[in-house]
MIZALO-929779 format. One record per residue: chain; x, y, z of N, C-alpha, C in turn. Coordinates in Angstrom, 3 decimals. Atoms other than C-alpha are relative to their C-alpha. Last residue first. Example, Ala and Ser with C-alpha at 12.3 -4.5 7.8 and 13.67 -1.06 7.14 Angstrom:
% MIZALO-929779
<pt><cadena>A</cadena><n_c1>-0.820</n_c1><n_c2>-1.190</n_c2><n_c3>-0.060</n_c3><ca_c1>13.670</ca_c1><ca_c2>-1.060</ca_c2><ca_c3>7.140</ca_c3><c_c1>-0.770</c_c1><c_c2>1.090</c_c2><c_c3>0.730</c_c3></pt>
<pt><cadena>A</cadena><n_c1>0.890</n_c1><n_c2>-1.190</n_c2><n_c3>0.000</n_c3><ca_c1>12.300</ca_c1><ca_c2>-4.500</ca_c2><ca_c3>7.800</ca_c3><c_c1>0.900</c_c1><c_c2>1.200</c_c2><c_c3>0.000</c_c3></pt>
//
This chain:
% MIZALO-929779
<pt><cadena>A</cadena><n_c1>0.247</n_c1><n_c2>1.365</n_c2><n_c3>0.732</n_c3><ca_c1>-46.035</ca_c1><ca_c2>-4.173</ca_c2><ca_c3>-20.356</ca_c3><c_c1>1.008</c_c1><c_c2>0.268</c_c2><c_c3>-1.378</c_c3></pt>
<pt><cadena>A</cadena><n_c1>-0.094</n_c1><n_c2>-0.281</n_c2><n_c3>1.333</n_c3><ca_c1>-44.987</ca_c1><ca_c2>-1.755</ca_c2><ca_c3>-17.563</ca_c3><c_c1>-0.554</c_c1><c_c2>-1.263</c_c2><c_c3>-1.094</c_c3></pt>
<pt><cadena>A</cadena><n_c1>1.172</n_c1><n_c2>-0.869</n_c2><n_c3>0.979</n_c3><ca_c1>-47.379</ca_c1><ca_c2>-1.521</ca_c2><ca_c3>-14.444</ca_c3><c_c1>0.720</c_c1><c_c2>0.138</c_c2><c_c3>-1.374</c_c3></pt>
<pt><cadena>A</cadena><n_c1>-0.698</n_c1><n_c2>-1.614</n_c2><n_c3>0.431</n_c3><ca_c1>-45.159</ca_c1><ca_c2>-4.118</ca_c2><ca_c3>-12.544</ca_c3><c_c1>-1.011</c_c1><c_c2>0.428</c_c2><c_c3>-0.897</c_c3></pt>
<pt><cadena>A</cadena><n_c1>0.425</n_c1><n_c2>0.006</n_c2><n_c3>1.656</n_c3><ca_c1>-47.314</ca_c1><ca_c2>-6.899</ca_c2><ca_c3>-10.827</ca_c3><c_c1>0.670</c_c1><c_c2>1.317</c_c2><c_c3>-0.372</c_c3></pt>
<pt><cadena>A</cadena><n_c1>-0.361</n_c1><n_c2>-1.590</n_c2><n_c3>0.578</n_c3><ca_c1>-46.147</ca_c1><ca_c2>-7.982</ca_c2><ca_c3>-7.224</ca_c3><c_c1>-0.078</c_c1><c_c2>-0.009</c_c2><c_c3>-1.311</c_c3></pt>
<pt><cadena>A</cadena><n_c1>-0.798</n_c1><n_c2>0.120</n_c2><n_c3>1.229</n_c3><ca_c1>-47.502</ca_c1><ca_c2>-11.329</ca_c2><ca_c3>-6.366</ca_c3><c_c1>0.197</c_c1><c_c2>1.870</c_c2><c_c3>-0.103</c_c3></pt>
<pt><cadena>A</cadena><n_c1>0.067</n_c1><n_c2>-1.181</n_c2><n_c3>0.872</n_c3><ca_c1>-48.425</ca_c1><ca_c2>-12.254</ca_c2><ca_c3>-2.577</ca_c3><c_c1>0.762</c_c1><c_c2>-0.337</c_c2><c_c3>-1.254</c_c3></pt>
<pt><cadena>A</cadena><n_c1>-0.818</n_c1><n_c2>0.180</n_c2><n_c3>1.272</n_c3><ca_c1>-48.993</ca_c1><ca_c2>-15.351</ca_c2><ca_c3>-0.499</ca_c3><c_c1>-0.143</c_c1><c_c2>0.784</c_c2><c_c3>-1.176</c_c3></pt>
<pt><cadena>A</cadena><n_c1>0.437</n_c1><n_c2>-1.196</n_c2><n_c3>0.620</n_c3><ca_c1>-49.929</ca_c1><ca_c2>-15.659</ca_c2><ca_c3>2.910</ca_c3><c_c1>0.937</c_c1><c_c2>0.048</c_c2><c_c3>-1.267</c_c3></pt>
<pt><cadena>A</cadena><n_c1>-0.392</n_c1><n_c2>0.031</n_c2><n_c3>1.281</n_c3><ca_c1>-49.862</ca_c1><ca_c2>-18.599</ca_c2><ca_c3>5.181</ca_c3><c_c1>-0.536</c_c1><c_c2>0.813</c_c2><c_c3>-0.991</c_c3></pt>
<pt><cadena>A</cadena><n_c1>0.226</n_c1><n_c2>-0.868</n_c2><n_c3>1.211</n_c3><ca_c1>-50.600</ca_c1><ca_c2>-18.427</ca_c2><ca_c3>8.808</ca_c3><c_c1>0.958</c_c1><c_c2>-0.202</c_c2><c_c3>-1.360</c_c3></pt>
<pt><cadena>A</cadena><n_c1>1.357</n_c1><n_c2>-0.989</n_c2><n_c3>-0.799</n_c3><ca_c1>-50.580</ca_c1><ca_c2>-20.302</ca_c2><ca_c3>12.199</ca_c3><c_c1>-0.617</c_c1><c_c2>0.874</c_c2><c_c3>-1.303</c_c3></pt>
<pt><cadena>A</cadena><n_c1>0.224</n_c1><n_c2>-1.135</n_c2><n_c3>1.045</n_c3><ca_c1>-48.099</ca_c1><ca_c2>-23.130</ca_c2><ca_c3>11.128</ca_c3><c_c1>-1.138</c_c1><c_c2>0.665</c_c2><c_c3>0.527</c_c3></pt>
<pt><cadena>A</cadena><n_c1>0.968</n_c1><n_c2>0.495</n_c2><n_c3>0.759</n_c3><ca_c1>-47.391</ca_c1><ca_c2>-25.542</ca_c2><ca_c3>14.074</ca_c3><c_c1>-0.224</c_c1><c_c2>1.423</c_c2><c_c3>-0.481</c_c3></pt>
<pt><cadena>A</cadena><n_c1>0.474</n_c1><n_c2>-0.203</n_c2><n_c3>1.164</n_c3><ca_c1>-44.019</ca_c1><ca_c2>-25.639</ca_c2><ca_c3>14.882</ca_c3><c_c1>-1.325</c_c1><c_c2>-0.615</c_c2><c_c3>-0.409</c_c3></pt>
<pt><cadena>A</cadena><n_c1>0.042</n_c1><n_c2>1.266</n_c2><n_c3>0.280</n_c3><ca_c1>-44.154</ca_c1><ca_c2>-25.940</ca_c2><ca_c3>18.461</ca_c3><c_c1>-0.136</c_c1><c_c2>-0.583</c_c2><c_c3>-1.465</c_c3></pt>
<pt><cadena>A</cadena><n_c1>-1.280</n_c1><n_c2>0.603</n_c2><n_c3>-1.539</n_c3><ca_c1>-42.774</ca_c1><ca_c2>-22.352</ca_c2><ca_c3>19.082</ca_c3><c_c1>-0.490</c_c1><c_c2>-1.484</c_c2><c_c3>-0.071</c_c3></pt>
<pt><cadena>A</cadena><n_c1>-0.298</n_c1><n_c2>-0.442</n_c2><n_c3>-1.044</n_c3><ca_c1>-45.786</ca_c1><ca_c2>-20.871</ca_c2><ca_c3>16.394</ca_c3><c_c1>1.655</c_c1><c_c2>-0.916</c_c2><c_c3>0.963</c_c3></pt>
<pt><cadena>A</cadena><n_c1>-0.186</n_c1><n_c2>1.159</n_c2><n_c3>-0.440</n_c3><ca_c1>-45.188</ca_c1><ca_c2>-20.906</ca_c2><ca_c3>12.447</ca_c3><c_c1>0.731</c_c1><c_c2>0.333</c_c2><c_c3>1.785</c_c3></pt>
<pt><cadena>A</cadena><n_c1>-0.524</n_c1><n_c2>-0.019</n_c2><n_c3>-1.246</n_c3><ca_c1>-45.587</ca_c1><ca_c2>-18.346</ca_c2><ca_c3>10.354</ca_c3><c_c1>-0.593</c_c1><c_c2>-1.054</c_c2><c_c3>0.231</c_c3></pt>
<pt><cadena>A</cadena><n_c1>0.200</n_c1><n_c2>1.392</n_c2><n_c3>-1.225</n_c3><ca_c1>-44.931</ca_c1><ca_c2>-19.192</ca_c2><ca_c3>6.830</ca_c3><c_c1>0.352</c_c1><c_c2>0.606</c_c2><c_c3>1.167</c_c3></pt>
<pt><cadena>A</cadena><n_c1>0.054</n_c1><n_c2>-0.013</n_c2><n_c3>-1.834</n_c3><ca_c1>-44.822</ca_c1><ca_c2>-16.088</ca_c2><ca_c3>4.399</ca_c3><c_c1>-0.750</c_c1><c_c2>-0.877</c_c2><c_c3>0.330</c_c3></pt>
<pt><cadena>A</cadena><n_c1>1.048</n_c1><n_c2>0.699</n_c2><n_c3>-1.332</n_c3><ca_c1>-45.347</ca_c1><ca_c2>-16.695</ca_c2><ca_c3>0.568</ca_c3><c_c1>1.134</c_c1><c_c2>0.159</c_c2><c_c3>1.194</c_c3></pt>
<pt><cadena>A</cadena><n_c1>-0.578</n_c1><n_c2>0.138</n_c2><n_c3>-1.294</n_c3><ca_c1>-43.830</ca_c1><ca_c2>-14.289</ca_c2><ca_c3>-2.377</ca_c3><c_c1>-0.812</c_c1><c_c2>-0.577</c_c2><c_c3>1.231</c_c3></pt>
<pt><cadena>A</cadena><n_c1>0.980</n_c1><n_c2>0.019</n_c2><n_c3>-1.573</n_c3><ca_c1>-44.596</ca_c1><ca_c2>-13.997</ca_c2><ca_c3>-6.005</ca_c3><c_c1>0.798</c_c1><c_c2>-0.462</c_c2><c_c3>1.250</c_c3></pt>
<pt><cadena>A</cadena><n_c1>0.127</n_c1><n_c2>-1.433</n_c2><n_c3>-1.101</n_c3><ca_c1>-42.063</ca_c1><ca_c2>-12.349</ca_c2><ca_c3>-8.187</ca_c3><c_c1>-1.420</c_c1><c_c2>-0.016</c_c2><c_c3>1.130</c_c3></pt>
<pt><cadena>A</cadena><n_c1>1.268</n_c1><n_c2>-0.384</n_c2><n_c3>0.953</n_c3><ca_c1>-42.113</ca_c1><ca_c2>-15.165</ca_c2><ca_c3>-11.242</ca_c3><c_c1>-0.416</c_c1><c_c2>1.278</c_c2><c_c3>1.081</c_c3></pt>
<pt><cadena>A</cadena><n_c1>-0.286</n_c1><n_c2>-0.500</n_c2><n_c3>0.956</n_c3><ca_c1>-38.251</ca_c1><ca_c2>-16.620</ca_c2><ca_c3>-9.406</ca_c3><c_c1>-1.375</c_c1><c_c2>1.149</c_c2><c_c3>-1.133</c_c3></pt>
<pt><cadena>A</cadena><n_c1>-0.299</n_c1><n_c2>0.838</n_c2><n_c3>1.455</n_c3><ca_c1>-40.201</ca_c1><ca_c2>-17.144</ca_c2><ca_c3>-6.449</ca_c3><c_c1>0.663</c_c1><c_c2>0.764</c_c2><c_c3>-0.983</c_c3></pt>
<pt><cadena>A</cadena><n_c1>0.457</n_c1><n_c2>-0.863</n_c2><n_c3>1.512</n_c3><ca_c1>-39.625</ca_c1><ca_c2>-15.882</ca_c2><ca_c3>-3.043</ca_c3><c_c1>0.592</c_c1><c_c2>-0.829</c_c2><c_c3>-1.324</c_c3></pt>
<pt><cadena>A</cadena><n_c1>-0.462</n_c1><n_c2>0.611</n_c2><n_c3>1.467</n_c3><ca_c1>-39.938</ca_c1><ca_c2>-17.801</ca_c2><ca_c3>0.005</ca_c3><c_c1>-0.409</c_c1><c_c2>1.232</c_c2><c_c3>-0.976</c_c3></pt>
<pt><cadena>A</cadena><n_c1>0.327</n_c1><n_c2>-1.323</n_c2><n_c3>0.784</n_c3><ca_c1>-40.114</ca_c1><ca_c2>-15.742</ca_c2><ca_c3>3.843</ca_c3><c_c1>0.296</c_c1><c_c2>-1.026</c_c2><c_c3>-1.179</c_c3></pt>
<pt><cadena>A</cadena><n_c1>-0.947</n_c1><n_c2>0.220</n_c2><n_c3>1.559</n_c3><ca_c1>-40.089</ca_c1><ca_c2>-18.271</ca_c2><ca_c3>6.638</ca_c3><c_c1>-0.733</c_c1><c_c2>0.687</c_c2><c_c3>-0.914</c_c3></pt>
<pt><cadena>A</cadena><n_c1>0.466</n_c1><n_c2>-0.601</n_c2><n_c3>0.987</n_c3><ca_c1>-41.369</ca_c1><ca_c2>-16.426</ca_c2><ca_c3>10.391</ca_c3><c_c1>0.875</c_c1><c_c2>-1.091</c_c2><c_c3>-1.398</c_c3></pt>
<pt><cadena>A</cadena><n_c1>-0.642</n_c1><n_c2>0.148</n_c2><n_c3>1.265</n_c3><ca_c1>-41.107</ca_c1><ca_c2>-18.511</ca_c2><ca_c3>13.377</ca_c3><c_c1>-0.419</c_c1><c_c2>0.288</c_c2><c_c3>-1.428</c_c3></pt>
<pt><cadena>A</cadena><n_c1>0.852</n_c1><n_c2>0.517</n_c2><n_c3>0.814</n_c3><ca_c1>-42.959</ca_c1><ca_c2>-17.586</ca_c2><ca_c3>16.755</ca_c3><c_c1>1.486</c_c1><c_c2>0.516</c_c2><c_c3>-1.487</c_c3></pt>
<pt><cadena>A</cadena><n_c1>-0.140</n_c1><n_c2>1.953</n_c2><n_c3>0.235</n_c3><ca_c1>-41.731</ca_c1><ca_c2>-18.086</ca_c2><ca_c3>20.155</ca_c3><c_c1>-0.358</c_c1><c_c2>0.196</c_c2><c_c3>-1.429</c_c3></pt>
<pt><cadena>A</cadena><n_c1>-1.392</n_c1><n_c2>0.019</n_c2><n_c3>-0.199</n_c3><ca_c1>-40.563</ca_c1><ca_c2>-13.671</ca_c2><ca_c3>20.692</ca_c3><c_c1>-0.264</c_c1><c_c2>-1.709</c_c2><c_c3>-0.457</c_c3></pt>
<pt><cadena>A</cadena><n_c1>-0.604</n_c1><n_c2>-0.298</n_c2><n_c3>1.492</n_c3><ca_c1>-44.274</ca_c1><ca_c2>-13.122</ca_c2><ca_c3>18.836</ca_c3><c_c1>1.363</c_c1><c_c2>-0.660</c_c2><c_c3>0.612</c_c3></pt>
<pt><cadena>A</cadena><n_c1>0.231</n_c1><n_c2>0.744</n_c2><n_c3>1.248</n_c3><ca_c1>-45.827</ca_c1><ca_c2>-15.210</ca_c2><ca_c3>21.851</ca_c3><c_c1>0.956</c_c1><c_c2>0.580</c_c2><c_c3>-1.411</c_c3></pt>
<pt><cadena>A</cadena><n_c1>-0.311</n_c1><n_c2>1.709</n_c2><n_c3>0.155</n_c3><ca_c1>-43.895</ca_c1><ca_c2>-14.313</ca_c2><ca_c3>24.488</ca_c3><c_c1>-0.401</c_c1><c_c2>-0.523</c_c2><c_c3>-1.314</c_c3></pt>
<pt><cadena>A</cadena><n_c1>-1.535</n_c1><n_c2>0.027</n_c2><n_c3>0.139</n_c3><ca_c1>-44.400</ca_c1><ca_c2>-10.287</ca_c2><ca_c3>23.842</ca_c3><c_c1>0.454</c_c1><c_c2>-1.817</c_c2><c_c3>-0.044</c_c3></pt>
<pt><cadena>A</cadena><n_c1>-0.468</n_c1><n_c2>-0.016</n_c2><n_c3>0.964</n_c3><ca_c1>-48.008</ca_c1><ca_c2>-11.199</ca_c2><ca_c3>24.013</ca_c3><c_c1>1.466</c_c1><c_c2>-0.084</c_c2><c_c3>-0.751</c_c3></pt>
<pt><cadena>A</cadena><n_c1>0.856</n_c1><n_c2>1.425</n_c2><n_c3>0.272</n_c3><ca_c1>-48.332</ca_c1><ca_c2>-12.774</ca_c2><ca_c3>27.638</ca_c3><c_c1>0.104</c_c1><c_c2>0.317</c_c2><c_c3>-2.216</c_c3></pt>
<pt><cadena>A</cadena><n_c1>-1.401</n_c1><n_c2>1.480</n_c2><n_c3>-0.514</n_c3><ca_c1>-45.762</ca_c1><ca_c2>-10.008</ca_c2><ca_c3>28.811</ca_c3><c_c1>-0.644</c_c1><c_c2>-1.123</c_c2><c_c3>-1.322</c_c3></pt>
<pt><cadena>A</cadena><n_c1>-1.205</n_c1><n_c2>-0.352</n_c2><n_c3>0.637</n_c3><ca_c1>-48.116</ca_c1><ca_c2>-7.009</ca_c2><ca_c3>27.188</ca_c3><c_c1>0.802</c_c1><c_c2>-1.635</c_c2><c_c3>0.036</c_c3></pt>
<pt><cadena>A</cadena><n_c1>0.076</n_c1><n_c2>0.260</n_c2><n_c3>1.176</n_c3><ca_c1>-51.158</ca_c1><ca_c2>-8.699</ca_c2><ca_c3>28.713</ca_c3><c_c1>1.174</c_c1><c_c2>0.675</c_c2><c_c3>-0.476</c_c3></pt>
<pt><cadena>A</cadena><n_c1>0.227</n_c1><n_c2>1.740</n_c2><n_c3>0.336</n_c3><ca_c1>-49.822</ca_c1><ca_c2>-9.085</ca_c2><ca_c3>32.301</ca_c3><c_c1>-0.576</c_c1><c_c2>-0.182</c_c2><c_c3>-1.833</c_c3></pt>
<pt><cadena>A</cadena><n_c1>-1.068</n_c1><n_c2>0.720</n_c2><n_c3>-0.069</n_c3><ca_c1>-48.947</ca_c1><ca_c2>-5.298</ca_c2><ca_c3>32.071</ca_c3><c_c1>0.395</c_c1><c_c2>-1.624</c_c2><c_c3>-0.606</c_c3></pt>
<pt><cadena>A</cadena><n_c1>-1.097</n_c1><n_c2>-0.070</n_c2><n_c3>1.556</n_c3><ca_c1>-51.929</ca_c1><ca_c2>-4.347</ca_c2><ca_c3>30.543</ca_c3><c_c1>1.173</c_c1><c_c2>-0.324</c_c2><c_c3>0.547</c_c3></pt>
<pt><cadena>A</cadena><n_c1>0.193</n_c1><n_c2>0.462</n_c2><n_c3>1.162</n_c3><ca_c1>-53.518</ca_c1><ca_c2>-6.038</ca_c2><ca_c3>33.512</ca_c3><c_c1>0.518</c_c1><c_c2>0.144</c_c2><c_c3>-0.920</c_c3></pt>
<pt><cadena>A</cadena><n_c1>-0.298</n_c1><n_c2>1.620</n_c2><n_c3>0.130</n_c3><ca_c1>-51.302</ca_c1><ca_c2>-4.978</ca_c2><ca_c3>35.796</ca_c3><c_c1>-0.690</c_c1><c_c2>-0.405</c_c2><c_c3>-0.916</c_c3></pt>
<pt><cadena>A</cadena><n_c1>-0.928</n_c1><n_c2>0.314</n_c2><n_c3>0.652</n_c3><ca_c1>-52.046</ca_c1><ca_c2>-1.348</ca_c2><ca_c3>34.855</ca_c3><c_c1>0.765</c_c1><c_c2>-0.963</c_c2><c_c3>0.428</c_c3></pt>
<pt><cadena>A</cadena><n_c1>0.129</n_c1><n_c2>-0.472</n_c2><n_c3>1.320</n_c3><ca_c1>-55.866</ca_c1><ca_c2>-1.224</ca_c2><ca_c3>35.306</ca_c3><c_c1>2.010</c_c1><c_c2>-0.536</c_c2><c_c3>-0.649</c_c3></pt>
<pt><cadena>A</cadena><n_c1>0.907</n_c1><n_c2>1.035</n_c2><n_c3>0.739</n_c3><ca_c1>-55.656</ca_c1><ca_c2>-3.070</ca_c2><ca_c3>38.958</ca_c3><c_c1>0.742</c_c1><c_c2>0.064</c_c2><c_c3>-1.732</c_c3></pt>
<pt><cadena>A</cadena><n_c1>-0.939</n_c1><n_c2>1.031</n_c2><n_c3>-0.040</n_c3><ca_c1>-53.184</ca_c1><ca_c2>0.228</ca_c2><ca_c3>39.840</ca_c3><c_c1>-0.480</c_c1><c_c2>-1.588</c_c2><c_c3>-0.974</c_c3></pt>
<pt><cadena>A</cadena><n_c1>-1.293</n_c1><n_c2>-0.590</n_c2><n_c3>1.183</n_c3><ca_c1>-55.363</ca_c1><ca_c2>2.772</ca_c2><ca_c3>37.949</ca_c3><c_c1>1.183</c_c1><c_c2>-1.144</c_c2><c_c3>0.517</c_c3></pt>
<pt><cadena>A</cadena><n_c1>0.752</n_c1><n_c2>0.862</n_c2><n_c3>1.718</n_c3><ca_c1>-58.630</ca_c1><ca_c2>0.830</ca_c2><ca_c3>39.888</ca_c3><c_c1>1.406</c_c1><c_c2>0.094</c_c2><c_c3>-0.986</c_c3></pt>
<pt><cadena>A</cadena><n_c1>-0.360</n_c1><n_c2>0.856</n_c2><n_c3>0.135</n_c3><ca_c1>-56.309</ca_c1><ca_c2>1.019</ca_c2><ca_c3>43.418</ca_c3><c_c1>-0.620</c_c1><c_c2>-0.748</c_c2><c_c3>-1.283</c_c3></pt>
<pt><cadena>A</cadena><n_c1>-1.810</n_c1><n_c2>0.348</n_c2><n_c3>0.680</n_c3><ca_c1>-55.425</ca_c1><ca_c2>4.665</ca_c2><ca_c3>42.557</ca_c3><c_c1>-0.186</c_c1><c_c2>-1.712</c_c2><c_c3>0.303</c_c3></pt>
<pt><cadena>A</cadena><n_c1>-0.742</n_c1><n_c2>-0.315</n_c2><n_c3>1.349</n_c3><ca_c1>-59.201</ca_c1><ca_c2>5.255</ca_c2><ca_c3>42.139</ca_c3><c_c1>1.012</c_c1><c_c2>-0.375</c_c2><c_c3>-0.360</c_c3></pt>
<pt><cadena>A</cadena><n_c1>0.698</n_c1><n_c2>0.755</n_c2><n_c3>0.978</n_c3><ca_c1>-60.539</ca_c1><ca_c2>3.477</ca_c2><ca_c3>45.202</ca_c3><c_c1>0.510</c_c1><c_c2>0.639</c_c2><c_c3>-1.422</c_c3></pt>
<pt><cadena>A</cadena><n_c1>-0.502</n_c1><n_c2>1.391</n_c2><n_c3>-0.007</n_c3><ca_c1>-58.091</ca_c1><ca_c2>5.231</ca_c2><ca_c3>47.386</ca_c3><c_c1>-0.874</c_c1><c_c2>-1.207</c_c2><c_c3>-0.987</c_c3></pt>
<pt><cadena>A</cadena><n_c1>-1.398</n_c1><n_c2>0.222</n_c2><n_c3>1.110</n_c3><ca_c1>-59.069</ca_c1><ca_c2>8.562</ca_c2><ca_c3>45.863</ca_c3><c_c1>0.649</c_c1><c_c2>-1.107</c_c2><c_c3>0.699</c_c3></pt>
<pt><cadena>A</cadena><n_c1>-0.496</n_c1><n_c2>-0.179</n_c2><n_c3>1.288</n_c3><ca_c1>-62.334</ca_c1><ca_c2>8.282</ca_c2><ca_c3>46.647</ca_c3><c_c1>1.073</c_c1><c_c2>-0.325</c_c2><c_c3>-1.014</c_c3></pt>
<pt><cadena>A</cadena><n_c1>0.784</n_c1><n_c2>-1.284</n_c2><n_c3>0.345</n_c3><ca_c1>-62.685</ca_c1><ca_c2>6.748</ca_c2><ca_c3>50.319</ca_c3><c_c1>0.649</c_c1><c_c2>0.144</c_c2><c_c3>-1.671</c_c3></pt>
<pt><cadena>A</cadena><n_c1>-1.077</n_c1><n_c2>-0.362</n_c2><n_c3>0.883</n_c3><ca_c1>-62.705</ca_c1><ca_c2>3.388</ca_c2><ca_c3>51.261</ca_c3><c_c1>-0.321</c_c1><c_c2>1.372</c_c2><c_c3>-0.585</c_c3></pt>
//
């Protein structure tokens, strides 16, 4: 095999993989269920939750104003 056939078939190789990983991600965010709650007191929790609802993350912020 000479040089540049071993190169264009690593740069080919190279971009199936990121291909096949792009796809394999793109699926996952496109299956996955975001719920947004906000409280009356100005905190805020995010529920993700994958394509079989099972929760993957729970995050839960407060915003604090700087006046008193």
């Amino acid at each position: 095999m000479t040089e540049s056939s071993s190169t264009l078939m690593a740069v080919l190789f190279g971009l199936a993989v990121f291909a096949l990983i792009v796809a394999v991600g793109w699926r996952s965010v496109q299956n996955r269920r975001i719920l947004r709650l906000a409280a009356a007191n100005g905190t805020e929790t995010l529920i993700i939750a994958g394509e079989d609802d099972e929760v993957t993350s729970i995050a839960t912020t407060a915003e604090t104003s700087g006046q008193r």
